[in-house]
Structures are given as C-alpha cells and as structure tokens.
NULO-279009 format. One record per residue (C-alpha): residue in one letter; x, y, z. Coordinates in steps of 0.2 Angstrom, whole numbers, padded with zeros to 4 digits, always signed. Example, Ala and Ser with C-alpha at 12.3 -4.5 7.8 and 13.67 -1.06 7.14 Angstrom:
2
A+0062-0022+0039
S+0068-0005+0036
//
This chain:
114
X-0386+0373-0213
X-0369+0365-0212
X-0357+0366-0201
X-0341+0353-0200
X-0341+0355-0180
X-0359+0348-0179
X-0365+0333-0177
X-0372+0327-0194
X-0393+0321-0192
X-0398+0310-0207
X-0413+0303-0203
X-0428+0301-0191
X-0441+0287-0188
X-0451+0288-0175
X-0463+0274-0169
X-0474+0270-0153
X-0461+0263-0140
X-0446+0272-0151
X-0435+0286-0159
X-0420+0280-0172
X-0409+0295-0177
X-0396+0290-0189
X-0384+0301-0187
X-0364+0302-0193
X-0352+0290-0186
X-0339+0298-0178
X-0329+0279-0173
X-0313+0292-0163
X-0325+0292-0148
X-0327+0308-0139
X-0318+0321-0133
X-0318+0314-0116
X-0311+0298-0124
X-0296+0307-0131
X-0291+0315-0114
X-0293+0298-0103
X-0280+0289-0117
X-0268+0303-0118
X-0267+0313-0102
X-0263+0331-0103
X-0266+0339-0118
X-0253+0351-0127
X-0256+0369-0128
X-0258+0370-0149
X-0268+0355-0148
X-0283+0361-0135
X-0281+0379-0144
X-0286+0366-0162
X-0299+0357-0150
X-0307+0374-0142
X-0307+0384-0161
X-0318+0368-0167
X-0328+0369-0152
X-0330+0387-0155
X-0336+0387-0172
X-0349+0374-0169
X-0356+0385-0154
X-0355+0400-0168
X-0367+0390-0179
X-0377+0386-0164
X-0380+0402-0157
X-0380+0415-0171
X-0387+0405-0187
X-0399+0390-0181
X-0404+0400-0161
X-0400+0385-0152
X-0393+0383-0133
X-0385+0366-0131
X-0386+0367-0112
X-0376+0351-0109
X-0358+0354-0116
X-0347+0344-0110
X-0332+0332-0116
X-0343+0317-0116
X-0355+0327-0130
X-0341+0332-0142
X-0336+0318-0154
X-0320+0317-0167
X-0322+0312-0182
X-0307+0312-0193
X-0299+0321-0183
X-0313+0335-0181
X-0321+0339-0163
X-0340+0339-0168
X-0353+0346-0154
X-0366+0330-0153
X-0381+0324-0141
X-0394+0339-0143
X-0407+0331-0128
X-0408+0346-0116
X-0404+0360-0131
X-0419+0374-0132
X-0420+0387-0144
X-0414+0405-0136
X-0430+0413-0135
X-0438+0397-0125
X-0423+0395-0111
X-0428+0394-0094
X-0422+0388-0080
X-0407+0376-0077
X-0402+0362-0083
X-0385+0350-0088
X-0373+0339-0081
X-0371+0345-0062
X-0352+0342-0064
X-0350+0352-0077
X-0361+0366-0071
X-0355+0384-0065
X-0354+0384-0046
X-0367+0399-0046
X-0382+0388-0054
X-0379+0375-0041
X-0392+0378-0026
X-0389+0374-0007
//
C-alpha cells in the first residue's frame, strides 16, 4: 500500500543482538524540528502540515488497521517538503488495542491517572 505521508520501509534484517530497518531518508528532520527553527507557524501552512497528517492517518486506520499510538511532532518526518507519519514502535492493529500507551506529554489529560 502506498501512501506519500508514510514513512517508506525497505528492508528488514533481523539478527541475535539486532534489528536494521532501512527505511527512506527524510534528511528535513521532523516535524518537531521545523517548529523549534521557525516559531509559530502560519495558518495556511499548519492547515498543509495537518491535511498530510491526515491522509497518512486515513491510510492508517481505514486500509492497513493500524493505531500509531504515539503521534507526536517528533514522529512525523518532512521529506521534500512532505510531513510523513514515521516510528511505528508502540502501533497495534485496531482489533488488538488495549490499554494505554504514548508519550505522557502528548497524551489526553483523561488517560493520565492520579
């Protein structure tokens, strides 16, 4: 399935002591990246950044059944000036999610506990 808003996945070698992915090289750095170097960002741009975002979910959720689980600015790489959703470590398929999980920061208030 491809999907330009998604992280690309070449290859897999998995050993003893590792696992190499070779995946696409997005050298723009991630989203997170972006907003340190340039402050606030303009509405028509985070409306550009935000449709990309949403398209890659789209392909997520509806075709493939995948939850990502740990969205966040540091996991969505540019490419060419294309935000691509990236570091699929905590994602689960729909039908397996359970319980919760992500970067606490990034979390919804409700799903933290006291």
């Amino acid at each position: 399935m491809d999907s330009s808003y998604l992280i690309k996945i070449f290859d897999c070698q998995i050993t003893e002591e590792h696992a190499y992915i070779m995946m696409e090289l997005c050298e723009e750095g991630s989203l997170r990246k972006f907003m340190k170097e340039n402050g606030a960002i303009p509405e028509k741009k985070a409306l550009e950044i935000i449709f990309q975002i949403a398209q890659g979910l789209y392909v997520l959720h509806n075709r493939l059944k995948i939850t990502h689980r740990d969205l966040k600015p540091d996991n969505i790489l540019r490419s060419e000036g294309i935000y691509k959703i990236a570091d699929f470590g905590l994602s689960t398929t729909k039908s397996y999610f359970t319980g919760n999980c992500g970067t606490p920061v990034y979390m919804a208030p409700e799903l933290h506990k006291n």
